[in-house]
N, C-alpha and C positions, 0 to 999 in steps of 0.2 A: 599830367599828374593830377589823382584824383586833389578838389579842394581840402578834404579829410587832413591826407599827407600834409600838404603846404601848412595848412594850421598847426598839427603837430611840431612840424618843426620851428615854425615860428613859434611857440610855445616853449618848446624844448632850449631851443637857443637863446630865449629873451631869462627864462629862468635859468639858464647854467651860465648865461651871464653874470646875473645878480648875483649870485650862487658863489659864482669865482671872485668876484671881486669885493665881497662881502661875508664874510667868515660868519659873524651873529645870521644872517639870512639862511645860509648853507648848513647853521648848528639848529637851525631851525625844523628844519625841511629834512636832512638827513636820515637815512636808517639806521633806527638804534632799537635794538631789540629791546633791551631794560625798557626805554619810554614806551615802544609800544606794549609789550607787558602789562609792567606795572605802573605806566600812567595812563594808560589805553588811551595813545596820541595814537589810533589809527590812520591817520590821514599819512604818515611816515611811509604806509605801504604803498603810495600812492604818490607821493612828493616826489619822495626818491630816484621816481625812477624817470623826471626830467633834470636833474641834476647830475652834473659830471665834473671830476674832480680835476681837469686841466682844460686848458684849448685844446691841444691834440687828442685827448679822449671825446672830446666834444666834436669835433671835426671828423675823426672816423666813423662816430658811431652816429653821425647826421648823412656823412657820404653813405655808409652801408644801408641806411635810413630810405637815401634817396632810392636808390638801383633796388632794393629786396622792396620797397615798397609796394613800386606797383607790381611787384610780382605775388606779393602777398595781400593786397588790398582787398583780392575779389574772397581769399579764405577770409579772411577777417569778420566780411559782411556777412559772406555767409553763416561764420560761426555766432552771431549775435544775433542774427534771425531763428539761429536754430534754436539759441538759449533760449528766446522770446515765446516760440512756437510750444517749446517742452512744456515752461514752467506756464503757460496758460491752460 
């Protein structure tokens, strides 16, 4: 497993830890369209999407995480060399 993956999910699971067991941390981090709007908290777009609102949503979507990972690891890299390559 590339080290990328491993990090992610260690990532993913230490924040939707916090996440779950911490409601102010979770009201934190959260997507909320109003705050990003109209308090431009754009980091929301970004938070969000290692946080999960149970253990079993966190558990399947860390298993599916594992197995599609490496199979999507090498599009990944590739597509962020491509972004790199255009906008220079």
């Amino acid at each position: 497993m590339p080290e990328l993956i491993l990090l992610l999910i260690i990532v993913i699971a230490l924040t939707s830890y916090v996440g779950i067991r911490n409601p102010a941390y979770e009201e934190r981090y959260i997507f909320d369209v109003d705050r990003i709007l109209i308090d431009k908290q754009y980091y929301r777009l970004i938070s969000s999407g290692f946080l999960h609102t149970n253990w079993y949503h966190l558990a399947f979507n860390l298993l599916l995480f594992i197995l599609l990972g490496n199979i999507a690891f090498p599009f990944l890299v590739l597509s962020i060399f491509s972004c790199f390559i255009s906008a220079a």
